[in-house]
C-alpha positions as CSV (number, residue, x, y, z in Angstrom):
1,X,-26.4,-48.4,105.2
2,X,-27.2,-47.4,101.8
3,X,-29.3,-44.4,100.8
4,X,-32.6,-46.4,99.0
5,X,-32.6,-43.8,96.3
6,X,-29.0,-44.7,95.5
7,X,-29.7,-46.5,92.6
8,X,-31.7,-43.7,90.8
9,X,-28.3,-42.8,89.5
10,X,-27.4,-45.9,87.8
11,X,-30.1,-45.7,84.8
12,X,-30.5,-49.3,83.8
13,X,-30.5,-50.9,80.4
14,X,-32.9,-48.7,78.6
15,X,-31.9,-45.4,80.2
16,X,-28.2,-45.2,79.6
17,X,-29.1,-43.9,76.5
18,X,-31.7,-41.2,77.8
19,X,-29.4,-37.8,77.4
20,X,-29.1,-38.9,73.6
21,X,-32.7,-40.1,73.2
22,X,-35.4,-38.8,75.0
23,X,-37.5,-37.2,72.8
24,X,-36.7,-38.4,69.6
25,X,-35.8,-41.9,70.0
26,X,-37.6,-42.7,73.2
27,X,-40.8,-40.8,74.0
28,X,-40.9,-39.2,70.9
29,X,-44.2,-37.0,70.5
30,X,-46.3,-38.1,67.6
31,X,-49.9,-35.7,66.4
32,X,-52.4,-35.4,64.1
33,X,-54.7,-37.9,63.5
34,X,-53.9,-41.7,64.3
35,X,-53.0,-43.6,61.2
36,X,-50.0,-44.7,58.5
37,X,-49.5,-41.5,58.4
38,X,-48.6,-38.9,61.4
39,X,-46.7,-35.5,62.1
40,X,-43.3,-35.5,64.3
41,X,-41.6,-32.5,64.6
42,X,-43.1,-30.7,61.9
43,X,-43.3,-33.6,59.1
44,X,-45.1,-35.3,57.9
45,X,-43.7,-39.4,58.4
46,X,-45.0,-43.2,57.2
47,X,-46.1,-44.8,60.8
48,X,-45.4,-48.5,61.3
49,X,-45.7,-48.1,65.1
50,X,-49.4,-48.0,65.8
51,X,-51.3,-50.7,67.2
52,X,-54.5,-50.3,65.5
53,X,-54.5,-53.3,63.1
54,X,-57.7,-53.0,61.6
55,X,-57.9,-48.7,61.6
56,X,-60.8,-48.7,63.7
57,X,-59.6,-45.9,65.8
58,X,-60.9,-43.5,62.1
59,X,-63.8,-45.9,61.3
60,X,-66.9,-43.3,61.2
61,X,-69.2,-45.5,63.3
62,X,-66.3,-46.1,66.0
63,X,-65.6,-42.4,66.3
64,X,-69.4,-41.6,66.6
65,X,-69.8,-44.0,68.8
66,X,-67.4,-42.8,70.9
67,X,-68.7,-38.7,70.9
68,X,-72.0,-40.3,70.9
69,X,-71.2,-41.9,74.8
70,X,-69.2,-39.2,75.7
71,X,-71.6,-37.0,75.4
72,X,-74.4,-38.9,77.0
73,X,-72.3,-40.4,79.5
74,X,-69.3,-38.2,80.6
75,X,-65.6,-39.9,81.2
76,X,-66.5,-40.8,84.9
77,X,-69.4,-42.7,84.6
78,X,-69.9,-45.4,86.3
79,X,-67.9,-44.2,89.4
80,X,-67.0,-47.2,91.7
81,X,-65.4,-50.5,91.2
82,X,-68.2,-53.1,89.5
83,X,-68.7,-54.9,92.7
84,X,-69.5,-51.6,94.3
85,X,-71.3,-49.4,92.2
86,X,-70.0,-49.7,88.9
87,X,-72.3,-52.0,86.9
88,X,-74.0,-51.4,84.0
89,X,-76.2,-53.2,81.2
90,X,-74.1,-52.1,78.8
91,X,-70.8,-53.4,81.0
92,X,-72.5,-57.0,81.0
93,X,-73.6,-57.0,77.4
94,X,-70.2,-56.5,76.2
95,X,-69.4,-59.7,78.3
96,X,-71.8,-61.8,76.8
97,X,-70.8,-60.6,73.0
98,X,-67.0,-61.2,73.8
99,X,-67.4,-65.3,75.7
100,X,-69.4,-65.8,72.3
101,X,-67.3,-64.7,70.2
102,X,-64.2,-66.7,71.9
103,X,-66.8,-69.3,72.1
104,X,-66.6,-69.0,75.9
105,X,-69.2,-69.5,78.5
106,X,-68.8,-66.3,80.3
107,X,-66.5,-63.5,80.3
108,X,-64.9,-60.4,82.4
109,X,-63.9,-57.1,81.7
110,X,-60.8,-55.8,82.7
111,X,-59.9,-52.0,83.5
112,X,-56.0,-52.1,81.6
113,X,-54.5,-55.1,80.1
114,X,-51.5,-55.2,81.4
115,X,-52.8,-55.3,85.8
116,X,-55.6,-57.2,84.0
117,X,-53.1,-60.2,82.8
118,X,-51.6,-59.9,86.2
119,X,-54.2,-60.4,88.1
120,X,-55.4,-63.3,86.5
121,X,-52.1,-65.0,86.8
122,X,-52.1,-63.8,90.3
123,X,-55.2,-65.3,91.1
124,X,-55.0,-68.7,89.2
125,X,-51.7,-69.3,91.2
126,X,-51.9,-70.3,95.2
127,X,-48.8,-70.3,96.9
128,X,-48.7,-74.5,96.4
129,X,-49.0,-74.1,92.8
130,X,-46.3,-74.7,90.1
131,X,-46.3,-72.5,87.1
132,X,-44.4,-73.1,83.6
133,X,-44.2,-70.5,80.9
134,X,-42.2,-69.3,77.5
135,X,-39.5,-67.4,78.7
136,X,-40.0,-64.8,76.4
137,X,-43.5,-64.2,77.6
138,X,-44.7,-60.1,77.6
139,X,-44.0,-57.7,81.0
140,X,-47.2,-57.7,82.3
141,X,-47.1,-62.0,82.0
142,X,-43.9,-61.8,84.5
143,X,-44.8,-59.1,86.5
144,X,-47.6,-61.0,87.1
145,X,-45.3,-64.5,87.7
146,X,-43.0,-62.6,90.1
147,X,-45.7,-62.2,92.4
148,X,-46.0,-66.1,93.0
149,X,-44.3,-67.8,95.6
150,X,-44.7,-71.4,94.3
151,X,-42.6,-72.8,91.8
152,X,-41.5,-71.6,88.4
153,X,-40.4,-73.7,85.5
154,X,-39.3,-71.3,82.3
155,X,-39.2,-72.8,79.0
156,X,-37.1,-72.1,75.8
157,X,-39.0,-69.8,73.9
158,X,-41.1,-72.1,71.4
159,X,-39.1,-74.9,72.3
160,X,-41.4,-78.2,72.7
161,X,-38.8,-80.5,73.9
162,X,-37.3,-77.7,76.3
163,X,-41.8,-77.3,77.3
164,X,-41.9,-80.8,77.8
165,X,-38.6,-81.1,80.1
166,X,-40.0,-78.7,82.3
167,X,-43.7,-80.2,82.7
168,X,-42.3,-83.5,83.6
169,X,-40.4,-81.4,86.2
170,X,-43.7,-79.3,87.3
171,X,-45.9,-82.7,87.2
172,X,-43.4,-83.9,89.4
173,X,-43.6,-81.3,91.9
174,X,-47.3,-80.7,91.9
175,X,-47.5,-84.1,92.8
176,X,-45.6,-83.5,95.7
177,X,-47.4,-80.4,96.8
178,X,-51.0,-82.1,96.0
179,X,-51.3,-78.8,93.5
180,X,-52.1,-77.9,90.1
181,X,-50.0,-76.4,87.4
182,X,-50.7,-73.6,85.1
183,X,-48.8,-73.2,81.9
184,X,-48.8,-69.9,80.3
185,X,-48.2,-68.7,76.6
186,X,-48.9,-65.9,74.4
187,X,-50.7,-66.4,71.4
188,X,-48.3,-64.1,69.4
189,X,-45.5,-62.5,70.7
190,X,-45.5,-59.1,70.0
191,X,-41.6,-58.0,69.5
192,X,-40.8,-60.6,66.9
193,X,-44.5,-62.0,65.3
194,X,-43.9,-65.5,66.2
195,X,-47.1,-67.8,67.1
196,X,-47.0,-69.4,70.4
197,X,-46.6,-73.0,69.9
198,X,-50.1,-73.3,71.1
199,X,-50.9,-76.2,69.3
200,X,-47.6,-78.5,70.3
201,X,-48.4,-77.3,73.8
202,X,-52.2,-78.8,74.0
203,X,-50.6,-81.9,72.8
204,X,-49.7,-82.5,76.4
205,X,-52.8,-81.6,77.7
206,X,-54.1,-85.3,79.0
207,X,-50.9,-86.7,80.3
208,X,-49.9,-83.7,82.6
209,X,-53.1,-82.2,83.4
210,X,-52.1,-79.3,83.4
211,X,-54.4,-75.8,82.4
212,X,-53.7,-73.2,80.1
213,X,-53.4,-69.5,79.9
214,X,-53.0,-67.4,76.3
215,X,-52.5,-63.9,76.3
216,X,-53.4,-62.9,72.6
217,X,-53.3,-59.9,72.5
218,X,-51.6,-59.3,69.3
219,X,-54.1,-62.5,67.9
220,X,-57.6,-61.4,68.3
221,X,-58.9,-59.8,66.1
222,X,-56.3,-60.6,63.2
223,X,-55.9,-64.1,63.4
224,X,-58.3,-67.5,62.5
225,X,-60.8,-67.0,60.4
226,X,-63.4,-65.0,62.0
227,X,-60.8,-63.1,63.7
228,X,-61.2,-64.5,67.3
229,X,-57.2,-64.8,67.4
230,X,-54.3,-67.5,67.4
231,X,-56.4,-70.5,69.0
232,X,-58.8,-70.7,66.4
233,X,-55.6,-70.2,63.8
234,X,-54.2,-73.2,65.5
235,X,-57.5,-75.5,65.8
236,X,-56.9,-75.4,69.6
237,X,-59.5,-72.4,70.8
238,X,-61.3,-74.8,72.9
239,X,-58.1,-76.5,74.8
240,X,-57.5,-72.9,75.8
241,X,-59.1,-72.9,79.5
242,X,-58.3,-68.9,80.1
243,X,-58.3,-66.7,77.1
244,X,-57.0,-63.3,77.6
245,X,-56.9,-60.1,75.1
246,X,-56.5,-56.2,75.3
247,X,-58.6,-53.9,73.4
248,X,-55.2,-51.6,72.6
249,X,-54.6,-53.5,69.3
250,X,-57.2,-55.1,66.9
251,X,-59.9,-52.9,69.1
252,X,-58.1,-49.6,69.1
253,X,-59.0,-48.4,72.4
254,X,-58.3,-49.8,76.2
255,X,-58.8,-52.3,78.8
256,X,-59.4,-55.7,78.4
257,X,-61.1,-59.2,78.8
258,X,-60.6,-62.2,79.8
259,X,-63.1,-65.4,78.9
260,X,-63.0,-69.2,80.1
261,X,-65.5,-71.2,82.1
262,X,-68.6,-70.2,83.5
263,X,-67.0,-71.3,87.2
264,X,-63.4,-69.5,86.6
265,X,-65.3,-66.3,85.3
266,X,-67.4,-66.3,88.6
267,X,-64.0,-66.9,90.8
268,X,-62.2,-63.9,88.9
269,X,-65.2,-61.7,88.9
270,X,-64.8,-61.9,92.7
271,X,-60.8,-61.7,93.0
272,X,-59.2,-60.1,90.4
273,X,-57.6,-57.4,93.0
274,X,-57.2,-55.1,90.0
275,X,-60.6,-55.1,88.8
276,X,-62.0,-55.5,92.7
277,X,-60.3,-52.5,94.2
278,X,-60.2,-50.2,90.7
279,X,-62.8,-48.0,89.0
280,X,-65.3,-49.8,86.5
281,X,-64.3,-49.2,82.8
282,X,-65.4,-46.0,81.7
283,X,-69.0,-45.9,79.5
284,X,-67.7,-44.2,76.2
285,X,-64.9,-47.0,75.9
286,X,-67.5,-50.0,76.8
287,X,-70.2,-48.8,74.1
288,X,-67.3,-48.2,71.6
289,X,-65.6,-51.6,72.0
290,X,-69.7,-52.9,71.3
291,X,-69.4,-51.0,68.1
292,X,-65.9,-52.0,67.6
293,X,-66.8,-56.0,68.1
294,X,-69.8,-55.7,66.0
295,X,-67.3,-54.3,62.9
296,X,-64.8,-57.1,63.8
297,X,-67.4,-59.8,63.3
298,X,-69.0,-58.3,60.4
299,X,-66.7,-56.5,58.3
300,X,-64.0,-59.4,57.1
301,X,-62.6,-57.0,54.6
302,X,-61.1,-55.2,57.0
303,X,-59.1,-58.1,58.3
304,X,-58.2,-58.9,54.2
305,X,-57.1,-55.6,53.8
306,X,-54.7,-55.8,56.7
307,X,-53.4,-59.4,55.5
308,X,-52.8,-58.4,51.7
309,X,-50.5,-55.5,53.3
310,X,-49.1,-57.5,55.8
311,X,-48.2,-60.0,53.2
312,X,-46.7,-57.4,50.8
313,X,-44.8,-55.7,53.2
314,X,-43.4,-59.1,54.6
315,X,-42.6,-60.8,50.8
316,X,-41.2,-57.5,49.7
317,X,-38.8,-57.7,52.3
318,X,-37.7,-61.3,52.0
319,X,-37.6,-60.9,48.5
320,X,-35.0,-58.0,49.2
321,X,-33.0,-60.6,51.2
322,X,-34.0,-59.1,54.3
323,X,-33.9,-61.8,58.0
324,X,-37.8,-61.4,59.1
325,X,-37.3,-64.0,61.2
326,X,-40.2,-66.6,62.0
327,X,-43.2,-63.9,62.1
328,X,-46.5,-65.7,62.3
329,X,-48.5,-62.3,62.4
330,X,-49.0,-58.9,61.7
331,X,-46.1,-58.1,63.4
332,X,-43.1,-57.6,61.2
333,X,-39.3,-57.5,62.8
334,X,-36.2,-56.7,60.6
335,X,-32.9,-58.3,61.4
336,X,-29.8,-56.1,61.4
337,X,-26.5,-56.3,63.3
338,X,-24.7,-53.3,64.7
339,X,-24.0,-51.3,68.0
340,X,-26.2,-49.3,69.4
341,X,-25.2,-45.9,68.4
342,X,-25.4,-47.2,64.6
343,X,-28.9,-48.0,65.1
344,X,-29.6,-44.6,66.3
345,X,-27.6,-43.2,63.4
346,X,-29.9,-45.9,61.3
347,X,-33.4,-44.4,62.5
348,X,-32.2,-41.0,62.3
349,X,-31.2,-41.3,58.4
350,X,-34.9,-43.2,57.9
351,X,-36.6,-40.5,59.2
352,X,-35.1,-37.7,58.7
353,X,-34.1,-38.8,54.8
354,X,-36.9,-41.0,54.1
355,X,-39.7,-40.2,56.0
356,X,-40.1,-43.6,57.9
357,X,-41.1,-43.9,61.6
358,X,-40.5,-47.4,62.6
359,X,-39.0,-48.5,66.4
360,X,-36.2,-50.1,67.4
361,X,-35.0,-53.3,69.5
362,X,-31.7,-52.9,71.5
363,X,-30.2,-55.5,73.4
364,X,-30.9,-56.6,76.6
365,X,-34.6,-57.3,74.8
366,X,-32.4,-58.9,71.8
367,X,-28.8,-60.4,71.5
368,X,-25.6,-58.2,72.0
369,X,-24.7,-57.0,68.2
370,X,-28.4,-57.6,67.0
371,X,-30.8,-54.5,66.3
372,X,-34.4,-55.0,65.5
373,X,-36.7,-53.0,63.3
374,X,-40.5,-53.6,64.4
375,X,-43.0,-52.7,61.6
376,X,-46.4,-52.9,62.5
377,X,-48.8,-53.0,59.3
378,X,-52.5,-52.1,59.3
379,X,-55.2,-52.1,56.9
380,X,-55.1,-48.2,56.6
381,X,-51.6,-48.5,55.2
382,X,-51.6,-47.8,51.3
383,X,-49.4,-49.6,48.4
384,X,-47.5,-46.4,48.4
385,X,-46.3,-46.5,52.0
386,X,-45.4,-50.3,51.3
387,X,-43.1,-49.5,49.0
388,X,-41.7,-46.8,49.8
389,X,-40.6,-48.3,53.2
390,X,-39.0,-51.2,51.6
391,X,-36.9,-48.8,49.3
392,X,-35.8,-46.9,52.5
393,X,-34.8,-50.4,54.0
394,X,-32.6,-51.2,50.9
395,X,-31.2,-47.8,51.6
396,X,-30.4,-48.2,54.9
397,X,-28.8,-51.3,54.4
398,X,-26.4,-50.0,52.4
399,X,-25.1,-47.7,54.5
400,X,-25.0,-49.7,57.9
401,X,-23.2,-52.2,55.6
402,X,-20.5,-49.9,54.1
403,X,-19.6,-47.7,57.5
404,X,-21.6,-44.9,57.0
405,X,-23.5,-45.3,60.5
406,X,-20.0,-46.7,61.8
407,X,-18.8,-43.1,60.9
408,X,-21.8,-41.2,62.8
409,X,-21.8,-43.3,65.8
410,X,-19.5,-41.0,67.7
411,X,-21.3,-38.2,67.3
412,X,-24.5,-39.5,68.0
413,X,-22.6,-40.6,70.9
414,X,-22.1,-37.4,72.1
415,X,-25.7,-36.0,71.1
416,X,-24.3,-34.1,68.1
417,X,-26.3,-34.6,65.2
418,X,-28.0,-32.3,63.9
419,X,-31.6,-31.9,65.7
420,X,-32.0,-34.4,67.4
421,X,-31.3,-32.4,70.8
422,X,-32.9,-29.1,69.5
């Protein structure tokens, strides 16, 4: 027999690289202030890794807001789960603002996104159930899928005629089982920027019968034209029959909500195991994600500001002849081929000599031989950081192009350049 804690030795695909990494390129440590620009080790460095889309986390009515319910309030309150003792006016109000804004009926709050998104999976799906989703749907979208014992039909990622193979298959079966079928897609994927093809996917609605899930978490707030995320971008908000986002992106802040019929609200509200056997969402975060909302809905030029960046980051990179891929969002990858040890030497030569802070993509999320440099643009990001992030890239290029990484590779290998162990 083997000793369960065997496997702790074998690190898995992200922690081979730990003894050269932690610290620096995983887990790094960033202070100061969130924004486009942040402190690591002493410096001062151009962020393109923070969530925050619209820069409410520094907006002065957000942050007084936040002391403001703090202060009044405390961290703990309410104590209890809702169904216990955990309700609040301010809880339910929040509810109402967010099913109107997603033009919903009704709407739940959820502690954390990602036990939020799999709870709701978890509790749409019976064991007789078939379920079909993108195959490149986030963690917390298979975590949530793993725990159902019914079938599972995986589609290409975007792929409408691959969608459409599989539905035929899941129609087939439900019939046999007497069952439904949820299909399940997010409304932008949050590695590379595509849209979910959320529109193509609707299309099949009235033949199959089928419902539908969208996590958007990367949409609200950024996408359609007030905001409320990629079905409204897509014409298709009101095909969407359970519409799930987090407040860690557009909202700056945490936990979640999920909106849909007045009769599938009332199911989850009583068995969503996450949200039934977990504290309430604390005060100070409910009252901030009210004033947060309220900014959303009436302050478009935040969303404009973040668009005119987003599209000068993203033409200034194509025009530099650089692979964005298909990005239908904010979210801006860069495609570059090399190993992985030229990738570290890559972001170690962009900070360290350019002062950019970006992250990095390494297979087994992407292809073998592929790397992937994810930029996230907000509207607190300035012309100057724009540019100056695009020169670094034609930098960078260069060098990964000519060797010069291929030449560092071994001793980043071996943990040898110069501070990143210190």
């Amino acid at each position: 027999m083997k000793d369960l804690f065997e496997k702790f030795n074998h690190k898995g695909p992200l922690g081979q690289y730990q003894d050269v990494a932690h610290g620096y390129f995983s887990f790094p440590k960033l202070e100061g202030e969130l924004g486009p620009r942040m402190q690591f080790r002493g410096k001062e460095y151009i962020i393109w890794s923070i969530n925050s889309y619209l820069g409410l986390t520094n907006h002065p009515e957000v942050r007084k807001a936040d002391a403001d319910a703090a202060a009044e309030y405390g961290m703990a309150y309410p104590m209890g789960a809702r169904i216990m003792s955990g309700e609040t006016d301010a809880h339910l109000q929040l509810e109402k603002e967010l099913a109107e804004f997603t033009e919903k009926e009704e709407c739940v709050l959820l502690n954390f996104g990602y036990q939020g998104i799999m709870s709701v999976v978890d509790a749409c799906l019976s064991r007789h159930d078939v379920v079909v989703y993108d195959r490149d749907d986030h963690a917390c979208i298979m975590d949530g899928i793993r725990m159902h014992t019914g079938p599972k039909y995986a589609f290409k990622h975007n792929d409408i005629e691959h969608f459409e193979v599989r539905i035929k298959q899941a129609k087939a079966e439900a019939e046999k089982r007497n069952s439904g079928i949820l299909v399940i897609s997010e409304g932008v994927f949050g590695m590379r920027g595509e849209q979910g093809i959320l529109k193509e996917i609707c299309a099949f609605k009235e033949e199959y019968g089928f419902r539908l899930l969208v996590d958007d978490a990367h949409g609200f707030g950024t996408l359609g034209k007030t905001g409320m995320g990629a079905g409204e971008a897509q014409g298709v908000q009101d095909q969407i029959d359970v519409y799930f986002s987090t407040f860690a992106k557009a909202m700056s802040g945490f936990g979640a909500f999920v909106s849909g019929d007045k009769d599938i609200m009332e199911y989850f509200r009583y068995n969503l195991r996450s949200q039934l056997f977990a504290k309430s969402l604390c005060m100070p975060m409910v009252k901030g994600a009210l004033t947060r909302l309220r900014l959303l809905r009436t302050m478009p030029e935040l969303r404009e500001k973040l668009w005119r960046n987003v599209n000068h980051l993203q033409s200034g990179l194509k025009e530099a002849g650089f692979d964005i891929g298909n990005t239908g969002a904010c979210v801006t990858p860069v495609y570059m081929f090399g190993t992985a040890y030229e990738a570290g030497a890559l972001i170690y030569d962009m900070r360290e000599n350019f002062g950019i802070f970006c992250s990095i993509v390494l297979p087994p999320m992407i292809p073998k031989g592929q790397l992937l440099l994810r930029m996230i643009p907000t509207a607190e990001h300035s012309e100057e950081d724009i540019q100056t992030t695009i020169d670094a890239f034609k930098a960078v290029r260069v060098k990964l192009e000519d060797g010069t990484y291929a030449a560092m590779a071994e001793e980043l290998a071996k943990g040898a350049v110069a501070g990143i162990l210190d």
